[in-house]
Structures are given as C-alpha cells and as structure tokens.
Chimera marker file (.cmm) of the C-alpha trace (Angstrom):
<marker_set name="trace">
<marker id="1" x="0.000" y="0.000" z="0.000" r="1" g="1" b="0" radius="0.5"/>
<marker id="2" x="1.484" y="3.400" z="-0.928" r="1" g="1" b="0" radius="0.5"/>
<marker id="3" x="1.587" y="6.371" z="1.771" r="1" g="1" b="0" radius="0.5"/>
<marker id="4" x="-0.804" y="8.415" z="0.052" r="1" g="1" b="0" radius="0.5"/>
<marker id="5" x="-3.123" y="5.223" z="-0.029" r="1" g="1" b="0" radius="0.5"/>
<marker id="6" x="-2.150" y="4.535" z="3.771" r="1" g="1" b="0" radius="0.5"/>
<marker id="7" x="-2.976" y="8.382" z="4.845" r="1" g="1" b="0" radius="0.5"/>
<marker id="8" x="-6.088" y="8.203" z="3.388" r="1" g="1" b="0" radius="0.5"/>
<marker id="9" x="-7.169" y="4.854" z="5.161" r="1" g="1" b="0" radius="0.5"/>
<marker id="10" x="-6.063" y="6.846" z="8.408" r="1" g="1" b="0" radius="0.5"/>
<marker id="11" x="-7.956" y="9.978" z="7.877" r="1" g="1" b="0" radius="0.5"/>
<marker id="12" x="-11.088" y="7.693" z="7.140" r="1" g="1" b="0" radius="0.5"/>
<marker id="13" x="-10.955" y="5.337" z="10.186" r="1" g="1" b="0" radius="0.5"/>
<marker id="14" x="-10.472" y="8.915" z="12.216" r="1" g="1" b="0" radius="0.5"/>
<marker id="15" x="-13.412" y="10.317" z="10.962" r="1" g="1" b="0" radius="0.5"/>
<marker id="16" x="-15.588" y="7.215" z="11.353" r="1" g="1" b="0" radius="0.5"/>
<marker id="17" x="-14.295" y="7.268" z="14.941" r="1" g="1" b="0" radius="0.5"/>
<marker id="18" x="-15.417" y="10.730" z="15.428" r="1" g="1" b="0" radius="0.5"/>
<marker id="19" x="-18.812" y="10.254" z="14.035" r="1" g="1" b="0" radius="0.5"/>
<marker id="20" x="-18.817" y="7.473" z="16.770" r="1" g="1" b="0" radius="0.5"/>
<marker id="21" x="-18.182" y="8.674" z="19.431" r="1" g="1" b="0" radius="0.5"/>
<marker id="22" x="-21.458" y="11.427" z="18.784" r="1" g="1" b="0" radius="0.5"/>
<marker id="23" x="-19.512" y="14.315" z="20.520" r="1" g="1" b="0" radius="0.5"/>
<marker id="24" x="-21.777" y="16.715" z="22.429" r="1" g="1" b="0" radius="0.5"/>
<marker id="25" x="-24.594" y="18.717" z="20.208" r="1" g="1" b="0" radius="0.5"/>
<marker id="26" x="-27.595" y="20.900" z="20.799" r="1" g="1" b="0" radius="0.5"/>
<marker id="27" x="-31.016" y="19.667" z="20.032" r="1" g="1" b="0" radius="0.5"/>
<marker id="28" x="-34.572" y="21.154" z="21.191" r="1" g="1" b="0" radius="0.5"/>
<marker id="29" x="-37.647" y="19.301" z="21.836" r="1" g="1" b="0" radius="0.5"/>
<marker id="30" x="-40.972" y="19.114" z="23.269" r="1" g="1" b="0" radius="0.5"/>
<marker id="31" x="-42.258" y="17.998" z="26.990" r="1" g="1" b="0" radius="0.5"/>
<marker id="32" x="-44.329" y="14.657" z="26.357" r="1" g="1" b="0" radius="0.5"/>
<marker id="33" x="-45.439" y="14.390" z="30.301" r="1" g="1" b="0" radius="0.5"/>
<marker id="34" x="-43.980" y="15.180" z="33.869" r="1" g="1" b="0" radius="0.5"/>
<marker id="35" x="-44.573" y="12.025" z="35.234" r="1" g="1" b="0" radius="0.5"/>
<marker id="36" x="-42.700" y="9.853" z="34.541" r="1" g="1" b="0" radius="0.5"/>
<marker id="37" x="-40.806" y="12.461" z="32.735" r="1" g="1" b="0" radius="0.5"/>
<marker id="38" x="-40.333" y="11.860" z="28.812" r="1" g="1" b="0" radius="0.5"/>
<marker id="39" x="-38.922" y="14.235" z="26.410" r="1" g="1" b="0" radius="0.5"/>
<marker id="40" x="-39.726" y="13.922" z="22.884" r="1" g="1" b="0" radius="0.5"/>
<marker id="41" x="-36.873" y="15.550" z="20.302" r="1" g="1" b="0" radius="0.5"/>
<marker id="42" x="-37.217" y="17.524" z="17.501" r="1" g="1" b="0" radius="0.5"/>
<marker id="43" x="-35.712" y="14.982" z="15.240" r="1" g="1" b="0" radius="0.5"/>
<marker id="44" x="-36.666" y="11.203" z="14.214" r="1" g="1" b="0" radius="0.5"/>
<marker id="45" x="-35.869" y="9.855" z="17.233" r="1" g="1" b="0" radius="0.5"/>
<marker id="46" x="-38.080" y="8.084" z="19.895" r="1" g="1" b="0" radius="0.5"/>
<marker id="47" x="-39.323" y="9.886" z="23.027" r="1" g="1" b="0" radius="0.5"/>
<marker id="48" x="-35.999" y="10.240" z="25.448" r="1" g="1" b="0" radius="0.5"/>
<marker id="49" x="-36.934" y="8.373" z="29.041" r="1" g="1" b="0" radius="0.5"/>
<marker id="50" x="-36.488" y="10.247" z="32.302" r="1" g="1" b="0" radius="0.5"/>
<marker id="51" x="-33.613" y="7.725" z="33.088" r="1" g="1" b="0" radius="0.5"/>
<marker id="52" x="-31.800" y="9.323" z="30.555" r="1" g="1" b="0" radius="0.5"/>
<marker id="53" x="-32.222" y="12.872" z="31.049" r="1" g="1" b="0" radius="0.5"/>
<marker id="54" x="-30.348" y="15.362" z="33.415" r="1" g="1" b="0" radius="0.5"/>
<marker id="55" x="-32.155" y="18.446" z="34.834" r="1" g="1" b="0" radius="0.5"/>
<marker id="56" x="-30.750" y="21.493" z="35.376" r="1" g="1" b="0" radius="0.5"/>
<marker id="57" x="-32.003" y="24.167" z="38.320" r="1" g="1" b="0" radius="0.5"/>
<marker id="58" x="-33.263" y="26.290" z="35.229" r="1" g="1" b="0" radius="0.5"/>
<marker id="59" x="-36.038" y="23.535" z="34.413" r="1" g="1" b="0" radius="0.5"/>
<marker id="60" x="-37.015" y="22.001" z="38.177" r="1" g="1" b="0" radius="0.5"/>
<marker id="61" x="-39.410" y="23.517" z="40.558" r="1" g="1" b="0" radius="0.5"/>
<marker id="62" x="-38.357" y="26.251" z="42.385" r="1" g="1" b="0" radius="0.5"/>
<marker id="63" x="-40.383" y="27.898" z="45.903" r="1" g="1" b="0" radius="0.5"/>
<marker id="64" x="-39.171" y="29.930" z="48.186" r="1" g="1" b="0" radius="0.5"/>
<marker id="65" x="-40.216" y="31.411" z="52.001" r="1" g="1" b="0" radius="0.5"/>
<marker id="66" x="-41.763" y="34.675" z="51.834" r="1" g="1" b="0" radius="0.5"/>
<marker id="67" x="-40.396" y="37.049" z="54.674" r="1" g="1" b="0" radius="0.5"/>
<marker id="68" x="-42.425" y="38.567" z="56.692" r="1" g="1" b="0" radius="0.5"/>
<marker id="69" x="-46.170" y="38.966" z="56.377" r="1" g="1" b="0" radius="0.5"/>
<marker id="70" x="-48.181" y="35.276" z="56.682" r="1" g="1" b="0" radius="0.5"/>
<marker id="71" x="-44.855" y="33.907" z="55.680" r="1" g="1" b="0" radius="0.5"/>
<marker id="72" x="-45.819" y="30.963" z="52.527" r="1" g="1" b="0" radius="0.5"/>
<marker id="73" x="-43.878" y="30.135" z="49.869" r="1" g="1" b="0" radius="0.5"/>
<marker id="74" x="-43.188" y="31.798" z="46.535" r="1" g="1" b="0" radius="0.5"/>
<marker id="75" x="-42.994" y="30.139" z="43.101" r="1" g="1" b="0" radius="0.5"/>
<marker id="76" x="-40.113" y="31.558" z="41.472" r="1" g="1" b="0" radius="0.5"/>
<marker id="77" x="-39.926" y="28.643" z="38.659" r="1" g="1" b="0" radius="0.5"/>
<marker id="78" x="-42.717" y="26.569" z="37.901" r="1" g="1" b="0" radius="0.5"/>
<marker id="79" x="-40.469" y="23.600" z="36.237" r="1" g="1" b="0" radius="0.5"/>
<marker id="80" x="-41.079" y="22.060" z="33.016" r="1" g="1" b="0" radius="0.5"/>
<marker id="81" x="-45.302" y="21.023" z="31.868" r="1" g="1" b="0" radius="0.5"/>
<marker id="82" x="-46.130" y="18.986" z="29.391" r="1" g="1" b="0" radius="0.5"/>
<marker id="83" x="-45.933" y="20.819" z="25.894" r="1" g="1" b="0" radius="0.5"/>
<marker id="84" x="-43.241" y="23.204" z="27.055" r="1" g="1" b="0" radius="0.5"/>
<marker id="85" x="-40.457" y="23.362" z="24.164" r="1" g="1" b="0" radius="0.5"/>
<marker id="86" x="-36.575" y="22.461" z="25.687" r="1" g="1" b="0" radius="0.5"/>
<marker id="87" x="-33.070" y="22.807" z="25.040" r="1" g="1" b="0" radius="0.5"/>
<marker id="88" x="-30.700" y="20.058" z="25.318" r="1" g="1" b="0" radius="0.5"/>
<marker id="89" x="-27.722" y="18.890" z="25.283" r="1" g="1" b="0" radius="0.5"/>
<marker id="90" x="-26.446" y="15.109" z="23.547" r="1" g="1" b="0" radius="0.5"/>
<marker id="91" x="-23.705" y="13.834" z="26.065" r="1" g="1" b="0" radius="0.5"/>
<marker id="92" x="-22.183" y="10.584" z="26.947" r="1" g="1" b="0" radius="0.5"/>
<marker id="93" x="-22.038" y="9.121" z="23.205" r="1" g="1" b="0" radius="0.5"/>
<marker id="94" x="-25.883" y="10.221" z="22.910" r="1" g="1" b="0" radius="0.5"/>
<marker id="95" x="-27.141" y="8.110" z="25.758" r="1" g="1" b="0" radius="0.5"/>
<marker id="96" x="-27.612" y="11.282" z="28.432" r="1" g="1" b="0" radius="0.5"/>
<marker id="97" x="-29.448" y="14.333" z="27.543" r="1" g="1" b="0" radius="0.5"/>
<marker id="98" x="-29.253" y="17.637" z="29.962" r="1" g="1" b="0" radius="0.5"/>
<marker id="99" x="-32.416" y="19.956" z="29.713" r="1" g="1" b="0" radius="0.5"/>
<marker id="100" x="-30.610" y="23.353" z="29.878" r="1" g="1" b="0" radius="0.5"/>
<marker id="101" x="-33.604" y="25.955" z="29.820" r="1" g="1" b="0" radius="0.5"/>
<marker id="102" x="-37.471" y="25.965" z="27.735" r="1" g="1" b="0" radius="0.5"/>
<marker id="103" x="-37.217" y="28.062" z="24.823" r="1" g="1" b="0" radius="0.5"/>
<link id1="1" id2="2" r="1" g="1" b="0" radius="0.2"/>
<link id1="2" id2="3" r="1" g="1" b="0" radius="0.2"/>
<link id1="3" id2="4" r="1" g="1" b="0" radius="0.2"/>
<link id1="4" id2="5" r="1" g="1" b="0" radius="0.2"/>
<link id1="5" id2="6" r="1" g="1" b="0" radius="0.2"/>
<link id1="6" id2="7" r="1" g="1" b="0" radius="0.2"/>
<link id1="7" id2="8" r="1" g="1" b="0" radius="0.2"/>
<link id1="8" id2="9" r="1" g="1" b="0" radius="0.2"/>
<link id1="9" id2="10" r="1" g="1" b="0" radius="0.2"/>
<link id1="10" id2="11" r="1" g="1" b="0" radius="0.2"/>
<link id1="11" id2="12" r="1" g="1" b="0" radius="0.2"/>
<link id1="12" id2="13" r="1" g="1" b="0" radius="0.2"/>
<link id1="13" id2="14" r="1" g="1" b="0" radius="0.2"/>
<link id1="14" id2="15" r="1" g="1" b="0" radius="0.2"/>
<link id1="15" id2="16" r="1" g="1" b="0" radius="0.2"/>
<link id1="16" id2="17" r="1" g="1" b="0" radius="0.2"/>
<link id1="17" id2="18" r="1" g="1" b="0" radius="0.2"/>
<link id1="18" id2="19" r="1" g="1" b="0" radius="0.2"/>
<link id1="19" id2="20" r="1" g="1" b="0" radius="0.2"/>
<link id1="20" id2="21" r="1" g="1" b="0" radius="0.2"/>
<link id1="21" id2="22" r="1" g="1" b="0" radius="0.2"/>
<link id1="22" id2="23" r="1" g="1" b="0" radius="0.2"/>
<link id1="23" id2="24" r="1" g="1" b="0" radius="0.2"/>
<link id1="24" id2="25" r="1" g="1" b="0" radius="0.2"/>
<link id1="25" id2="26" r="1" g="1" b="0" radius="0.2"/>
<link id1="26" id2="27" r="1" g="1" b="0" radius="0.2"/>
<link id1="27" id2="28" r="1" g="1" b="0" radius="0.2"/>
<link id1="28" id2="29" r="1" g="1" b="0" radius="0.2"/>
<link id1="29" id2="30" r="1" g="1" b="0" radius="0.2"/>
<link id1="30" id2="31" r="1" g="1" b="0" radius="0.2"/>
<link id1="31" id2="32" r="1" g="1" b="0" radius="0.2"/>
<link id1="32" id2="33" r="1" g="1" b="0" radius="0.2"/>
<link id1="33" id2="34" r="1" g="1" b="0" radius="0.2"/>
<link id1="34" id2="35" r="1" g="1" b="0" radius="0.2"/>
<link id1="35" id2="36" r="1" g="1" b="0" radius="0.2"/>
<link id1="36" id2="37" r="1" g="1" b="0" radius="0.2"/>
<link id1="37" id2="38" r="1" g="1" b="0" radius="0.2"/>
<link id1="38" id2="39" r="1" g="1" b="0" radius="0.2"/>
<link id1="39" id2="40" r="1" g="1" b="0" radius="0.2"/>
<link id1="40" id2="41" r="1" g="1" b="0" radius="0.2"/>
<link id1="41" id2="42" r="1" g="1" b="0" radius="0.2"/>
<link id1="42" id2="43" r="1" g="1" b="0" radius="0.2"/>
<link id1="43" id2="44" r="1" g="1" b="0" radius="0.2"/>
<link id1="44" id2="45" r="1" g="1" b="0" radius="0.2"/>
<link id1="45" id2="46" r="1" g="1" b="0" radius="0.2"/>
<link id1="46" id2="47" r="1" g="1" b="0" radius="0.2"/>
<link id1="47" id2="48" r="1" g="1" b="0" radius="0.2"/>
<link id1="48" id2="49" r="1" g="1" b="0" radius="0.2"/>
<link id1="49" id2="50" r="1" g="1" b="0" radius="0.2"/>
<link id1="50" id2="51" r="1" g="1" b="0" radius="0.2"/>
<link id1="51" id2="52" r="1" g="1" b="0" radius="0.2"/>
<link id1="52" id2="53" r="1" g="1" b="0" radius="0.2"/>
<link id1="53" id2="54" r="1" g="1" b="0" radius="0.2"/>
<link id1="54" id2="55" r="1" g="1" b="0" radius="0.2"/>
<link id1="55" id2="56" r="1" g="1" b="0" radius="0.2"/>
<link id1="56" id2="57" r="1" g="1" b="0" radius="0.2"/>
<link id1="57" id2="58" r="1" g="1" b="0" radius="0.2"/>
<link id1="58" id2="59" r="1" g="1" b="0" radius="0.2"/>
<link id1="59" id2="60" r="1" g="1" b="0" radius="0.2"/>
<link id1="60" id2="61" r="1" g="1" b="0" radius="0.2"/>
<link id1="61" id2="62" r="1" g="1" b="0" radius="0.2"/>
<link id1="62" id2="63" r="1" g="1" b="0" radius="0.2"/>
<link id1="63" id2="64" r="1" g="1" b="0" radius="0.2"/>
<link id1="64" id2="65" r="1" g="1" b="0" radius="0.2"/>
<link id1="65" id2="66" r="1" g="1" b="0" radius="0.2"/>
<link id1="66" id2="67" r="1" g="1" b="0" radius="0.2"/>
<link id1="67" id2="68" r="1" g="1" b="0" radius="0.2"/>
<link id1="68" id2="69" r="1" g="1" b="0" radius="0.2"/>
<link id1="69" id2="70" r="1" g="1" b="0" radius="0.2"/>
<link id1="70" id2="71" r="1" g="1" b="0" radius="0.2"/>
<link id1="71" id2="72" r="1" g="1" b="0" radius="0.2"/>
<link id1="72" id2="73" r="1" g="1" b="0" radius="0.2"/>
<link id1="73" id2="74" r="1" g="1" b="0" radius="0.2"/>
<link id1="74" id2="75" r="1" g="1" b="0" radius="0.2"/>
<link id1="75" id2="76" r="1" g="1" b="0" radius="0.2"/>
<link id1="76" id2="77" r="1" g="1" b="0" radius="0.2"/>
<link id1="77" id2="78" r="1" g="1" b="0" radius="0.2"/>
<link id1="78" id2="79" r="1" g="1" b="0" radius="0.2"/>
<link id1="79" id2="80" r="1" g="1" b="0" radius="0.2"/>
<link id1="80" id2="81" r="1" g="1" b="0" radius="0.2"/>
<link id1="81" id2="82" r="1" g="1" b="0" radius="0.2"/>
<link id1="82" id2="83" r="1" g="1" b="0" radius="0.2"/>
<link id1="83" id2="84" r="1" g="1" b="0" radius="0.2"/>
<link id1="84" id2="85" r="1" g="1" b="0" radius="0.2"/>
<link id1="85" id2="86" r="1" g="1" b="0" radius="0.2"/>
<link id1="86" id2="87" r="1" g="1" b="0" radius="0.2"/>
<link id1="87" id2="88" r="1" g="1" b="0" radius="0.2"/>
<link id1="88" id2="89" r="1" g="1" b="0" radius="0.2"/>
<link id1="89" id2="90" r="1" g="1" b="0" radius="0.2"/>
<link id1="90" id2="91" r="1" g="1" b="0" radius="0.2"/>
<link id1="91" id2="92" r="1" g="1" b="0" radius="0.2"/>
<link id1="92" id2="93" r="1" g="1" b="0" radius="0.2"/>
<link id1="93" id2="94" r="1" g="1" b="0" radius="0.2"/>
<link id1="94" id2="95" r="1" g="1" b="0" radius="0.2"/>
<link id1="95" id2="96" r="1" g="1" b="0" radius="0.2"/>
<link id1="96" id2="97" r="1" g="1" b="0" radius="0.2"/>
<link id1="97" id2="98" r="1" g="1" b="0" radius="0.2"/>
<link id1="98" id2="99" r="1" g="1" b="0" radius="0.2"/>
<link id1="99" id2="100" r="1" g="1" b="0" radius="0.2"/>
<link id1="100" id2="101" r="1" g="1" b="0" radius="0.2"/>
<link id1="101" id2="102" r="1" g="1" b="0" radius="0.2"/>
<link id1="102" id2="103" r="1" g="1" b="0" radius="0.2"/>
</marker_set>
C-alpha cells in the first residue's frame, strides 16, 4: 500500500471514529409528560426516558419562604409542563441528555 493510499485509510478510520463517538450537540424538543418524565426531540428519534435525562435548576421547581407577612412560599420557577419546548444537550455518546432551559 502506498503512503498516500495509507494516509487516506487513516484519515477515514479517524473520521468514522469521530462520528462514533457522537460528541456533544444541541437539540430542542418538546415535553411529552412530567410524570414519569419523557422528552420527545425535535428529530426522528423516539421519546428520550427520564432515566436518561439530566435536569438542570433552570427547568425544576423552584419555591421559596416569603419574609415577613403570613410567611408561605413563593414560586419563582414553575419547572417544566407537558408541551413546554426544551433545550438540550447530547452527552455521553448520545445516551444522556441535559435539559438546559425551555425556549
């Protein structure tokens, strides 16, 4: 095998590996239900399990006290509902998905 034949065997196998290893990419999609929780993306794939999705603080439920007053608890994020349109981020070779924020 010649070395320009060789080089471009070597710069095919790396790309392949690249493609395999799915390095990280941004994707949206849509909030099937809460719970369980089950994310369905914006691309031909099937709906993505709550085992396999990470939530950040910017998507969960958020209350706070109130000072003062009766005292209570504030809502200051409502988390994700069903319908609500998502951010996300492919990780781990495609097998995790982190919900960054609803669009």
């Amino acid at each position: 095998m010649s070395e320009t034949n060789m080089k471009g065997v070597l710069q095919e196998l790396i790309q392949e590996c690249v493609k395999g290893m799915k390095p990280a990419d941004m994707m949206t999609g849509t909030v099937l239900s809460v719970s369980p929780l089950s994310v369905q993306p914006d691309v031909s794939m099937p709906p993505i399990p709550a085992a396999a999705l990470i939530m950040t603080t910017a998507v969960t439920l958020r209350t706070v006290p109130v000072q003062g007053g009766d005292g209570g608890t504030v809502v200051v994020n409502p988390g994700l509902q069903a319908g609500d349109k998502v951010l996300m981020l492919r990780v781990s070779g495609g097998q995790r998905y982190i919900i960054l924020s609803t669009l």
